[in-house]
N, C-alpha and C positions, 0 to 999 in steps of 0.2 A: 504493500500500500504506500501510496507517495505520501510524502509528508508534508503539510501543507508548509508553504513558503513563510517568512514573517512578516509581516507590518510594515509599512515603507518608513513608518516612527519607530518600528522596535529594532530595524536594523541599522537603523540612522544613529540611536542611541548605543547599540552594542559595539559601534566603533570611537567609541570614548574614549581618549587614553587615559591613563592613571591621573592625570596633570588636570584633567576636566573639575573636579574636586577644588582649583583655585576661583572657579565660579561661584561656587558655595563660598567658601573663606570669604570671597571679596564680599559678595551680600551680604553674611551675615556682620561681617566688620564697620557696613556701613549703618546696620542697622543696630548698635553697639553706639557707634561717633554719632547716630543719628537721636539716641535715648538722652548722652552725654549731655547734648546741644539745646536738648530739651525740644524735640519735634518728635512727639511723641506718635502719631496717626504715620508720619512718614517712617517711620522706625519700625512699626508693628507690620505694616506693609510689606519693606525689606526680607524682615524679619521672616514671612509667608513663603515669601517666594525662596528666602533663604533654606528653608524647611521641604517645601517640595521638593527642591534639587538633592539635599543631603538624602532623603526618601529614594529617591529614585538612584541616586548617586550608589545607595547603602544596598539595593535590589538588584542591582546589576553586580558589587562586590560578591554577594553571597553565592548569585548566581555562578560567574565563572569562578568562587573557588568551587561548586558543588558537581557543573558542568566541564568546564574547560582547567584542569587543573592545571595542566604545562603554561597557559598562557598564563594562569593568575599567578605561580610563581615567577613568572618572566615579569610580569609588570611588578607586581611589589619587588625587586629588585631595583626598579628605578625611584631617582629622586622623587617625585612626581608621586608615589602611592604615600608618601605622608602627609599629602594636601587630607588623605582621609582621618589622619590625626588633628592636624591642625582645625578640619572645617567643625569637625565633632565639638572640638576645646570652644570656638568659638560661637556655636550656636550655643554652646553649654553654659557660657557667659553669656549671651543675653537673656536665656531663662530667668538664669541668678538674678536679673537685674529686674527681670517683671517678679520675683519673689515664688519660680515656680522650681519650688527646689529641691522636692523630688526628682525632676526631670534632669536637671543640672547634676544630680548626683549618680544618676543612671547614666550619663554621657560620657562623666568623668571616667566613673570603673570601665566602660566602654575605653576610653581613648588610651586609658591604663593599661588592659589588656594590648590591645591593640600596639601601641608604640615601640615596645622593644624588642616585636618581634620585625615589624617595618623597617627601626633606627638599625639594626645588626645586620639585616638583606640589605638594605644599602650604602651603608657607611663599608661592609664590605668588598663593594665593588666599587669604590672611589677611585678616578683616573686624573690624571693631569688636565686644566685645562677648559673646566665643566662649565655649564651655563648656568646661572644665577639659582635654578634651581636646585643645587648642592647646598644651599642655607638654609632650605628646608628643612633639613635635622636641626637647626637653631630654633625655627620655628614651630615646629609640633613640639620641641620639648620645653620652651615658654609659653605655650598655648595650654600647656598640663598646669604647670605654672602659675598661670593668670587665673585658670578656671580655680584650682585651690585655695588660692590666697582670697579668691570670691566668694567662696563658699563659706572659707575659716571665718571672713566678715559677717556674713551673715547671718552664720549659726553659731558666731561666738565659741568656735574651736579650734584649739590650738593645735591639734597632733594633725590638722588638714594643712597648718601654716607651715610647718617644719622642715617637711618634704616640699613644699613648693618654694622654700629657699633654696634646698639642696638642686630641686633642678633648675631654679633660676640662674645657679651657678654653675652649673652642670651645660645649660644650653649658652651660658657667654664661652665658654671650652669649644664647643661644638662649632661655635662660630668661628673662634679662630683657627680652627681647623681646618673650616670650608672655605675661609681668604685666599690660605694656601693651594687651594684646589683652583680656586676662580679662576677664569680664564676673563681678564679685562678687558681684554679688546670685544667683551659683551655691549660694553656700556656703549660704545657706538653700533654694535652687528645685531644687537640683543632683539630677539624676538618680543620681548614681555617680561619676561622671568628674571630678567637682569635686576627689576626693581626691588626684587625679594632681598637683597644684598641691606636695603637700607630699611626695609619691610620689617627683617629679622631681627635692627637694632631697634626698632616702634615697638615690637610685641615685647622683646625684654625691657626696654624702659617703662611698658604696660605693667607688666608683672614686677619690677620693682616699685612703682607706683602704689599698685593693690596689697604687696606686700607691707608696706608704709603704713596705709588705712586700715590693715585687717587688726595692728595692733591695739590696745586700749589696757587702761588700768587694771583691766576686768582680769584678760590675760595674759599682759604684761609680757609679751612673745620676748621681743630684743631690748637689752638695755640701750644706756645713750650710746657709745660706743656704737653698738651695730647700728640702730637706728642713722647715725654720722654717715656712715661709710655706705649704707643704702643708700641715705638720698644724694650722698656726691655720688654713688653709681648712676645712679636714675637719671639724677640731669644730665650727665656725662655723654648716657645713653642716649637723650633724648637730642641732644648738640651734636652728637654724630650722625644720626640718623639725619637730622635736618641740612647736613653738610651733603650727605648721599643725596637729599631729595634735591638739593641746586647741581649736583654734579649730575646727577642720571637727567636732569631736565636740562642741563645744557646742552649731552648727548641728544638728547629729543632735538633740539634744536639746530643744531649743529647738522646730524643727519638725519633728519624725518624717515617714520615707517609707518606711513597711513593706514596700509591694509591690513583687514582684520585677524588677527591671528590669533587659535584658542590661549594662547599664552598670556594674550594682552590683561587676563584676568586677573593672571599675578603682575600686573601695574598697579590696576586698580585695588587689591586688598593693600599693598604699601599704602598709598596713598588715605584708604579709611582708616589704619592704622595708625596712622603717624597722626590723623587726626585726634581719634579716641586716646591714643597715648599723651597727648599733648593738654586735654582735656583734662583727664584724670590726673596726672602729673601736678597741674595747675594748684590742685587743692590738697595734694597729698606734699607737695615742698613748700606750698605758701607764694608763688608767685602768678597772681589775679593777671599779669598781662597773656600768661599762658593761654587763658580764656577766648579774650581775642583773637591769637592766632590759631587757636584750635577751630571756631566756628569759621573761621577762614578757611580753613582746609578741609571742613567736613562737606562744603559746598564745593571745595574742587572735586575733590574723590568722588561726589553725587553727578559730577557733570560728565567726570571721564565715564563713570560706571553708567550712565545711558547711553553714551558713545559706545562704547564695548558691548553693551546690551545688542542696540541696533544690529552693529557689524555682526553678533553672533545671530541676530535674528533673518537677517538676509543671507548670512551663509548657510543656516538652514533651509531655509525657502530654494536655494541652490542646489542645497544637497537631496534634498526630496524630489527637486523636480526633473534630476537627473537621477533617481534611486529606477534601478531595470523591478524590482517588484511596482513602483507608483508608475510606471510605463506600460507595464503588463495590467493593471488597474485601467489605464485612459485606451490602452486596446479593445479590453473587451466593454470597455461601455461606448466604444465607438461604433461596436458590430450593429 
């Protein structure tokens, strides 16, 4: 018996790479910088759309490990399968932040399982050379990070803050591991992914931030001392990152790459990032002009991110109206 063919949408979606996953990140990051800024309707919005993807994102993982098992080890070997760490941490964070937190804690032990079996498949096939997506392991592992130090706020628990120091410090490691790998003649050749370079130093200035405010009298996490040497991390982090976002944008400028490319995504969660990180920062080191230039940035990141939207919506319209199943469809409704 023949087997019927698939969906001119289900096949369209089966050729995702691992990397599709920085469409999630970027939405839900913007819906995060978008709570931040206090545009609350725009934020729950994101937030939606952010959740469908990871949904569908999470349906398709399960599937090819169940179905296609060579290929789903071949893809989680690349940078690119811990955008499924990372998108997890971050929808997990804006749960915490609408106060739903059961949800936020089911995502967490999720991203926990999940990450060291990801961070080990591809930290060990690291080559010379790599494109911006090798900071990714920076990334998923302050994205564990930010989600715990959220939660510890929350629920006023300390033994959640602890571990999220350790890999807050664990993922600045990680990062200068992946410097070494970079391959910088990205920041002008760079698909998209190049941005993650300065993306990776937003999320840890994020999560030093959160680790800042998760403390209180109550339970008294870091003395002065730490508490010191956090927030010169934090801002430190936050000054490099900002130094990345004028350099990858002079690249931009310098050599334009208009067309759409699924990578462009990881632009855009840098750039929500560095938002929300800049926001949060603002109140956890005590300087108010932070403010300003966060709501500044979370309207840029909104405007790239429906530019990217677009281009991804006409490249599907592309890709469906040239899929041989959606042609074998306009066949026989022509007979």
């Amino acid at each position: 018996m023949r087997r019927p063919s698939a969906s001119p949408v289900r096949a369209w979606w089966a050729q995702r790479p691992p990397s599709a996953g920085a469409a999630v990140m970027a939405t839900g990051i913007v819906s995060v910088a978008l709570s931040l800024a206090g545009y609350a309707f725009l934020s729950h919005v994101s937030l939606v759309l952010a959740c469908a993807g990871w949904l569908g994102l999470a349906a398709e993982f399960v599937l090819r490990l169940l179905r296609e098992r060579e290929r789903w080890v071949t893809e989680a070997a690349t940078p690119g399968a811990l955008t499924a760490v990372a998108a997890t941490t971050v929808i997990g964070a804006a749960f915490a932040a609408r106060d739903l937190l059961v949800l936020s804690e089911a995502l967490l032990a999720l991203a926990t399982v999940l990450w060291p079996v990801l961070l080990v498949l591809v930290v060990s096939r690291w080559q010379p050379r790599m494109p911006g997506s090798v900071f990714l392991c920076c990334v998923a592992t302050e994205g564990l990070a930010v989600l715990g130090a959220t939660l510890a706020a929350a629920e006023a628990t300390a033994w959640l803050a602890r571990p999220a120091m350790v890999l807050f410090w664990f993922g600045l490691v990680l990062y200068v591991l992946a410097l070494f790998r970079f391959d910088w003649r990205q920041v002008l050749d760079g698909a998209g992914d190049h941005w993650i370079a300065g993306g990776a130093l937003a999320i840890s200035g994020l999560a030093g931030s959160r680790l800042l405010t998760a403390d209180s009298p109550r339970l008294y996490l870091w003395n002065e001392d730490d508490s010191g040497v956090l927030r010169f991390v934090t801002v430190s982090l936050l000054v490099l990152d900002l130094a990345w976002y004028v350099v990858l944008l002079a690249g931009e400028i310098v050599r334009p790459r208009l067309g759409y490319d699924t990578r462009r995504w990881s632009t855009v969660f840098p750039l929500g990032m560095t938002a929300a990180a800049t926001l949060s920062a603002s109140a956890a080191v005590d300087a108010p002009w932070l403010e300003h230039l966060g709501h500044v940035l979370v309207w840029v990141a909104v405007a790239v991110w429906l530019m990217v939207a677009a281009g991804a919506v006409g490249s599907a319209r592309s890709a469906w109206a040239s899929s041989p199943e959606l042609e074998g469809i306009r066949s026989r409704g022509r007979r």
